[in-house]
C-alpha positions as CSV (number, residue, x, y, z in Angstrom):
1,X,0.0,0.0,0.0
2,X,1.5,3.1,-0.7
3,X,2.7,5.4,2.2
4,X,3.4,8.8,3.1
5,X,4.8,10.8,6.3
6,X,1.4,13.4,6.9
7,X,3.2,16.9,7.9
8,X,2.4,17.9,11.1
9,X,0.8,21.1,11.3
10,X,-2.1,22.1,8.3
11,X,-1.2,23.6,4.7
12,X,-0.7,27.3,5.2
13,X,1.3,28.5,1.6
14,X,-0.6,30.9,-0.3
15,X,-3.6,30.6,-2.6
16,X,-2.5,28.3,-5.7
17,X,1.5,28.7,-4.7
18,X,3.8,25.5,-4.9
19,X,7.4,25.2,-4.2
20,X,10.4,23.3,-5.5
21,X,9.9,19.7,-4.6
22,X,11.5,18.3,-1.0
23,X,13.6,15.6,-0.1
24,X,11.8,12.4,-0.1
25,X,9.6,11.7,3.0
26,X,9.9,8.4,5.0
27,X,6.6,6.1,4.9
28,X,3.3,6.1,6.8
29,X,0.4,4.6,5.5
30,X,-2.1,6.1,3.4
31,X,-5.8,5.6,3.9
32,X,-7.9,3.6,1.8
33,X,-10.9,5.9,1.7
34,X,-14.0,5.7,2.1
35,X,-16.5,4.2,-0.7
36,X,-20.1,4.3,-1.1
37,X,-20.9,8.8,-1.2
38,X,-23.0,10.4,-3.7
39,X,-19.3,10.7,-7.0
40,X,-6.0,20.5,-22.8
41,X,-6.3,17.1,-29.3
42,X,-4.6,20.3,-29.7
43,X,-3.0,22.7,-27.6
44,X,-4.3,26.4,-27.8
45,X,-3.1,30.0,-26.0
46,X,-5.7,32.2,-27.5
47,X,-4.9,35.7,-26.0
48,X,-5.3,39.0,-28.3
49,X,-9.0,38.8,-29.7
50,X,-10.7,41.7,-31.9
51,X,-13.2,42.5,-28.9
52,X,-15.2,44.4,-31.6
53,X,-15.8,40.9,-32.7
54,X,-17.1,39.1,-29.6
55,X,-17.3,41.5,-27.1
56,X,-14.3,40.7,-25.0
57,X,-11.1,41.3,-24.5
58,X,-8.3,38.2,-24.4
59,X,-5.3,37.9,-22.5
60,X,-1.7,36.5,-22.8
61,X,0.2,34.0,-20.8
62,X,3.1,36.1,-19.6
63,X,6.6,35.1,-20.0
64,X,7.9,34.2,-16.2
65,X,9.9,37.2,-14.6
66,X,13.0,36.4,-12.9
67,X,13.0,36.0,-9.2
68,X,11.2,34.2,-6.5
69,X,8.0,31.7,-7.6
70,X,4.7,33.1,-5.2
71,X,6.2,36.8,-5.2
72,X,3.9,39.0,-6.6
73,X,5.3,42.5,-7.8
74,X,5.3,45.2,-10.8
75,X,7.9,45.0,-12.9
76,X,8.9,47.0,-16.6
77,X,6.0,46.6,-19.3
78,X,6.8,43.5,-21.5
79,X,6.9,43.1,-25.2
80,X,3.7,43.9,-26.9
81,X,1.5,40.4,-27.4
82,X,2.8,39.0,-30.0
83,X,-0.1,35.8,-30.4
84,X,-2.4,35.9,-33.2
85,X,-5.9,35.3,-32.5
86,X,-7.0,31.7,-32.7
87,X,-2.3,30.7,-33.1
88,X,-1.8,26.7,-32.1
89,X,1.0,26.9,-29.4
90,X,1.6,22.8,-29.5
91,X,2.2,21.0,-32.7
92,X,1.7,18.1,-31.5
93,X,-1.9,18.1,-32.2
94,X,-2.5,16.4,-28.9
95,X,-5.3,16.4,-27.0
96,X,-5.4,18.7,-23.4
97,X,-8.7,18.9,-21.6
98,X,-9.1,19.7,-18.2
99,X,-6.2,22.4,-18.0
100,X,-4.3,22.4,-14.4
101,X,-1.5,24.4,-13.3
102,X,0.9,23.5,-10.5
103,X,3.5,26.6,-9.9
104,X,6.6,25.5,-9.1
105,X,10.1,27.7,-8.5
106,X,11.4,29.1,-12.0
107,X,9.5,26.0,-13.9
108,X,5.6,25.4,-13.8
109,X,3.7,22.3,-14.8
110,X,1.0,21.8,-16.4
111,X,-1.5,18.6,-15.9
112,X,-3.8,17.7,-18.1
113,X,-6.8,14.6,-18.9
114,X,-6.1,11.7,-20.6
115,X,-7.4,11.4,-23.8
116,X,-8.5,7.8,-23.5
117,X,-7.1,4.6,-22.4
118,X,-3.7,4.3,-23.0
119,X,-1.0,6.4,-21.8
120,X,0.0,8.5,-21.0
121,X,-2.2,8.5,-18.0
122,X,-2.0,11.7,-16.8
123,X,0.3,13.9,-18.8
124,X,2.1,16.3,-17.4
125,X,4.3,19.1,-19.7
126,X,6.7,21.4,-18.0
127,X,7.2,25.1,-19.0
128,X,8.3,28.6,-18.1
129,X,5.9,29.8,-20.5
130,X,2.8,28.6,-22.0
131,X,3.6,29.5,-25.2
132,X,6.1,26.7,-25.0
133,X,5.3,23.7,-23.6
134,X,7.3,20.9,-23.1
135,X,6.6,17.0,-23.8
136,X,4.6,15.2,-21.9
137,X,5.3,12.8,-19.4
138,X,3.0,10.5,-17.7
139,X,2.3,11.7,-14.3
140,X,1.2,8.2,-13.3
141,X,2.4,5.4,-15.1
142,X,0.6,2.8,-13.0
143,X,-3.0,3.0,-12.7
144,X,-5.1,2.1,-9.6
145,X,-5.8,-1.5,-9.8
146,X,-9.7,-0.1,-9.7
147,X,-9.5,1.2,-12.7
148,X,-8.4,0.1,-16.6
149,X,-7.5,3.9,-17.8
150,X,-9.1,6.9,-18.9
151,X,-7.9,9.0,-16.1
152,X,-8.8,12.7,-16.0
153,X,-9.6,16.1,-14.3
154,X,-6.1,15.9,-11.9
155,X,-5.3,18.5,-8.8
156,X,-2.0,18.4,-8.0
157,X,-0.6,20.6,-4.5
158,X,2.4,20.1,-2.5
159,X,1.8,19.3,1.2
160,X,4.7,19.3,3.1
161,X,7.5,17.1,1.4
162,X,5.1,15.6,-0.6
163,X,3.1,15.8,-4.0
164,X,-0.8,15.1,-3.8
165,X,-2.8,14.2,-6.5
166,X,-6.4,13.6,-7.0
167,X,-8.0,12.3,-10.0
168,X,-11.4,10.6,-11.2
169,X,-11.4,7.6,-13.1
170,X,-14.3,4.5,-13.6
171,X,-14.5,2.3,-11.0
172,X,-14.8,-1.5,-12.8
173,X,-15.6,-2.9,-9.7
174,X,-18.3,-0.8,-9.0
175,X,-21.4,-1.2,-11.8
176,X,-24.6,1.0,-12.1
177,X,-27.8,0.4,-12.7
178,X,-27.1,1.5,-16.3
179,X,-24.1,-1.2,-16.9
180,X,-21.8,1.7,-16.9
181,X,-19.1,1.8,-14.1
182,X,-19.4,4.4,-11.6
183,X,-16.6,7.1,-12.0
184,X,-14.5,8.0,-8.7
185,X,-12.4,10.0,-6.9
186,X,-8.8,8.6,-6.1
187,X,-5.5,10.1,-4.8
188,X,-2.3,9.3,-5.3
189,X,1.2,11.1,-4.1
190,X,4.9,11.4,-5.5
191,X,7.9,12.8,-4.5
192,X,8.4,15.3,-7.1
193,X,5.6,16.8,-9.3
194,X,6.2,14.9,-12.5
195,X,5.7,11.9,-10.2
196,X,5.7,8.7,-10.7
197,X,2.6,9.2,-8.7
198,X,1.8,6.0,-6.8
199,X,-2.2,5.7,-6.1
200,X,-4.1,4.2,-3.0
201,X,-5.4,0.3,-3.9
202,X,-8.9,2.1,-3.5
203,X,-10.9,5.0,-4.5
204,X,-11.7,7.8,-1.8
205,X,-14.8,8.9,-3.2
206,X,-17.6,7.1,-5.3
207,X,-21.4,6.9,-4.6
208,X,-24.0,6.1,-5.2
209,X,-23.9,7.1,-8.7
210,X,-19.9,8.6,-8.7
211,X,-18.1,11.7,-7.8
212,X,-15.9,13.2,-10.0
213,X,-14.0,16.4,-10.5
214,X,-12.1,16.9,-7.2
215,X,-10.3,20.4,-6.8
216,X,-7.9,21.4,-3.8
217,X,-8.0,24.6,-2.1
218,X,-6.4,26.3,1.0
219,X,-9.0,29.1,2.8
220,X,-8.0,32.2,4.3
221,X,-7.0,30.3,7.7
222,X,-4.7,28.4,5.9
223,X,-7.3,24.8,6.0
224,X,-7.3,22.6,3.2
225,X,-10.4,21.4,1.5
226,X,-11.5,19.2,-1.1
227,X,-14.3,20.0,-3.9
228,X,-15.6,17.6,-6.2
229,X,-19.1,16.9,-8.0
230,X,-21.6,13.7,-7.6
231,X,-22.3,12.7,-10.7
232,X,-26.5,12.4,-10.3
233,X,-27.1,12.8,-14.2
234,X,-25.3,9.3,-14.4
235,X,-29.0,8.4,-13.4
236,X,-30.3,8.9,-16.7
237,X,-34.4,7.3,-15.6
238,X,-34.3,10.6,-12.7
239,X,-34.0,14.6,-13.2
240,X,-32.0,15.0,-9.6
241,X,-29.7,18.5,-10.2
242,X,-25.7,17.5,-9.7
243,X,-24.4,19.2,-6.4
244,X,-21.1,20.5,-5.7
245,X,-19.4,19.1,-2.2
246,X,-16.6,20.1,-0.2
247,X,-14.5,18.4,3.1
248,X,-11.8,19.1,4.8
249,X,-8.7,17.4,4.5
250,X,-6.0,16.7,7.3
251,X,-2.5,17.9,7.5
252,X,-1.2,15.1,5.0
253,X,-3.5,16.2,2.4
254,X,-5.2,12.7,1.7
255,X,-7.4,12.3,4.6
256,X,-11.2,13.7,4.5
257,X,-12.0,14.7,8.0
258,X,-15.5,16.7,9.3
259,X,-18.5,16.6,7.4
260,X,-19.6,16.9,4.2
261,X,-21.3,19.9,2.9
262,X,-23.4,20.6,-0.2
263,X,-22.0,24.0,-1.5
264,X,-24.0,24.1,-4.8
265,X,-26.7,22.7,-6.8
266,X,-27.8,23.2,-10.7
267,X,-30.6,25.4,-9.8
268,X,-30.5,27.4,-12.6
269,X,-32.7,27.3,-15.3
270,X,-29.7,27.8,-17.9
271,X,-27.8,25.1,-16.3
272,X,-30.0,22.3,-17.2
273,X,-29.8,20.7,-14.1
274,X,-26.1,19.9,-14.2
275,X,-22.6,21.7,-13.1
276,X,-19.6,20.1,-12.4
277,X,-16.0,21.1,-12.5
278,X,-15.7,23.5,-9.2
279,X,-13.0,25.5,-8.9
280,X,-13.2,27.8,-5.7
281,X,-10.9,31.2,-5.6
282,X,-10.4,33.7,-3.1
283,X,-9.0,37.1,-3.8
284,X,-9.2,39.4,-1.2
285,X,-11.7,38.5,1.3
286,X,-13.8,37.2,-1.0
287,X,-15.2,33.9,-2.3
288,X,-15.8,32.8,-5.8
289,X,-16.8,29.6,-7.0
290,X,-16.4,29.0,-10.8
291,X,-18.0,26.2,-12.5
292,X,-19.0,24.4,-15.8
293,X,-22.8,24.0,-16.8
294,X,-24.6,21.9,-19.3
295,X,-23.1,18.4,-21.1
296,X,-19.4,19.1,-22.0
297,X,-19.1,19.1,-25.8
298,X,-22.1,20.7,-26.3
299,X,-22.2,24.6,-27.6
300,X,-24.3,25.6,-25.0
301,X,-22.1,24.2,-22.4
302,X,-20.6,27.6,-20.7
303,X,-18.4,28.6,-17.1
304,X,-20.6,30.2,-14.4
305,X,-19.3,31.6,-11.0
306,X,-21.3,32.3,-7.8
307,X,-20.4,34.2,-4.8
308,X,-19.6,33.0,-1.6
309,X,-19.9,34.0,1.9
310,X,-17.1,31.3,2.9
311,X,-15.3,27.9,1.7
312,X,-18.7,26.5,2.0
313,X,-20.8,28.9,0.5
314,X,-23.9,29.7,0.9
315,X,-22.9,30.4,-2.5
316,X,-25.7,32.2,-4.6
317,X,-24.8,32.1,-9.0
318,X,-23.9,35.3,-11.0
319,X,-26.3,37.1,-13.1
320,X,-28.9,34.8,-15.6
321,X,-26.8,32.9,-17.5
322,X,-22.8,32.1,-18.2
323,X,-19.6,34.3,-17.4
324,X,-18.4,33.0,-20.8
325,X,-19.9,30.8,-23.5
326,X,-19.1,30.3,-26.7
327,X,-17.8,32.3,-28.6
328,X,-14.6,33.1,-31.5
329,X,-12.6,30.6,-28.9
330,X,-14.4,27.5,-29.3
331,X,-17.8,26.0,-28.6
332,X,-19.1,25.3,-25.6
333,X,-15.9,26.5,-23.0
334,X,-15.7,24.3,-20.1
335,X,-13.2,22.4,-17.8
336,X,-12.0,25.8,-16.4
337,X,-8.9,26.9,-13.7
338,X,-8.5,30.0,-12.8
339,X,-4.7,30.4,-12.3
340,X,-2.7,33.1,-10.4
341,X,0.7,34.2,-12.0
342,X,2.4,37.2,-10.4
343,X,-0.5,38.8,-9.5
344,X,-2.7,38.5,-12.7
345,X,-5.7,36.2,-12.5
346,X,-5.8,34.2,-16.1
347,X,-9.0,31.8,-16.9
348,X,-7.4,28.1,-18.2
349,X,-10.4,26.2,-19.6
350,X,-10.9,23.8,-22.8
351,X,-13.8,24.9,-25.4
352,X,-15.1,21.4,-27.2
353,X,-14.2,22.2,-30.6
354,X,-15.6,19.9,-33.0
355,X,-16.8,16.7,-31.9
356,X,-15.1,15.2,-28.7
357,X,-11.9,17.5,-29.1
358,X,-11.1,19.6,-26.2
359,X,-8.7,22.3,-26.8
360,X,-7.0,24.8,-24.1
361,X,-7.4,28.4,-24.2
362,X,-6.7,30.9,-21.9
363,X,-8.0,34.3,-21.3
364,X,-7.3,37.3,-18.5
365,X,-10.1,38.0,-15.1
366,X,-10.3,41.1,-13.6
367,X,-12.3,41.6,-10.4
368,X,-14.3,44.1,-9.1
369,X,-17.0,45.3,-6.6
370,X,-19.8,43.1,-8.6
371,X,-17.1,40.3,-9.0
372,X,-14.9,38.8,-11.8
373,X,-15.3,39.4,-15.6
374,X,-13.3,38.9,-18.6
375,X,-10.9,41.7,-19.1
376,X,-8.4,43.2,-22.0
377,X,-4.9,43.0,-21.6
378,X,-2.6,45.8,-23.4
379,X,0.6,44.0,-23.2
380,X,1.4,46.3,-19.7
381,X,2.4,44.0,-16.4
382,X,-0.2,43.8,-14.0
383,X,0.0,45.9,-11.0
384,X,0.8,49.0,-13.5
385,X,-2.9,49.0,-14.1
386,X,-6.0,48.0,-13.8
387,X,-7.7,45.6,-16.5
388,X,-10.5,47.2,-18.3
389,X,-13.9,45.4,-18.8
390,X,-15.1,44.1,-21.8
């Protein structure tokens, strides 16, 4: 079974800051879990749209200044953007759904879905910037002996002197109703963060029709939670609305402690009963919860946010309808992270393309008084001034 040593006080590094991977840690066990709870083929950096053409303004991934990773500072203006609207960054045509970004000192990774069932398993592409990405490695080479493949939707945080990650993949053991397996929640941890990742001999999360989509996040107190969404609309005979969760997880980062609690459900009537993907964010003192709503590859699938009081909401949805839909970008944007990079807030997400392609693009948040939007970027570093609203 694989083991860890759990740290031995809670995670307390800044919102979505990581550090240069530790020496190894000596072994403790990991937990098995707990079963039975209701459950980026071509690479794009879109940033520099004609906002007279949709109506918003994209922005760039910056190039990495020198210094310290989880600093955030103003620095000279860079280069003018020099993307072309709609330019493929990757040519190796491969699929990358499910965008992640783990921030690392000088070098950042980037984790991405699988894009079936062989490997890599959970690729993982190093870079300094996105506009050059390197190849990808699998993350975790051997999969759960639960599980024959199609791995996807990773987290990846460092806790202590070790590398968590959490991941959904179908349970074989565990049949619905349907025939289908249920798809759960596992964890697994490494050393460094291009792994190997060695996963627990069980999934943590499952029923009673699967849980999927976990996301990390640390709160203003420094406590550690974990999101994910059940996956109700695997009932295809009932019209329940899918629900967002969140628990705490201990010190080591693998152990759901404290209850449950139900921070969302697809209430909306533009959702169509069903979001997934959470993604909480706090800037300031505030709480955001960003989200995916309707079927992924569909064109009406969009990203909606809500506003929350704390890590556990209540949390009440944004305006009638989707932050962003689709649009010049892509059909149906979904799959999003909202990443942090010196100080500028940038939206990671993956629009279906055409048929079951998912492709990553990226564009620039602002935030104000009534919350986040998408905003224009002139090619000036952030912290000089303000992004405009589209």
């Amino acid at each position: 079974m694989l083991t860890i040593d759990p740290p031995e006080h809670d995670q307390t590094e800044p919102v979505r800051r990581e550090q240069a991977p530790a020496p190894r840690p000596a072994p403790v066990e990991v937990p098995a879990g707990e079963r039975r709870f209701g459950r980026l083929v071509i690479v794009v950096v879109l940033v520099a749209v004609v906002a007279a053409a949709v109506g918003v303004g994209i922005g760039r991934a910056l190039p990495r200044p020198a210094g310290t990773a989880g600093q955030r500072r103003a620095s000279a203006p860079p280069a003018a953007p020099s993307y072309d609207p709609g330019m493929v960054v990757d040519p190796s045509l491969t699929e990358l759904s499910d965008p992640f970004v783990l921030q690392g000192n000088g070098v950042d990774y980037l984790y991405s879905s699988s894009s079936g069932y062989s490997p890599p398993n959970i690729p993982v592409r190093s870079f300094t910037d996105l506009r050059h990405l390197g190849p990808a490695m699998d993350a975790m080479p051997t999969l759960p002996p639960w599980t024959t493949g199609w791995t996807w939707a990773p987290d990846v945080r460092r806790v202590g002197g070790h590398y968590v990650m959490w991941f959904t993949a179908p349970d074989t053991g565990d049949i619905l109703p349907t025939g289908a397996p249920a798809k759960c929640i596992g964890v697994a941890v490494a050393d460094g963060p291009t792994g190997p990742f060695l996963p627990g001999a069980q999934p943590v999360l499952c029923g009673p029709w699967g849980s999927i989509d976990p996301r990390t996040f640390v709160d203003a107190h420094g406590r550690l939670w974990l999101y994910w969404k059940s996956d109700d609309n695997a009932d295809t005979n009932a019209t329940i609305p899918t629900t967002i969760w969140a628990q705490r997880l201990a010190a080591n980062g693998i152990t759901l402690v404290g209850p449950r609690h139900a921070v969302l459900s697809a209430t909306e009537q533009w959702e169509n009963g069903l979001i997934e993907a959470p993604d909480m964010v706090r800037v300031g003192s505030r709480y955001y919860l960003f989200f995916s709503a309707n079927p992924s590859f569909k064109a009406y699938n969009g990203i909606g946010v809500a506003t929350c009081r704390g890590p556990v909401g209540p949390c009440q949805v944004v305006g009638d309808g989707p932050l962003f839909g689709t649009s010049v970008l892509g059909q149906g944007p979904g799959e999003e992270w909202v990443w942090n990079d010196h100080g500028t807030e940038w939206l990671l997400f993956s629009p279906s393309g055409t048929g079951f392609v998912r492709r990553m693009a990226v564009a620039r948040l602002g935030f104000d008084r009534h919350g986040p939007y998408l905003a224009t970027f002139d090619g000036r570093s952030p912290g000089l001034t303000s992004p405009r609203r589209h």
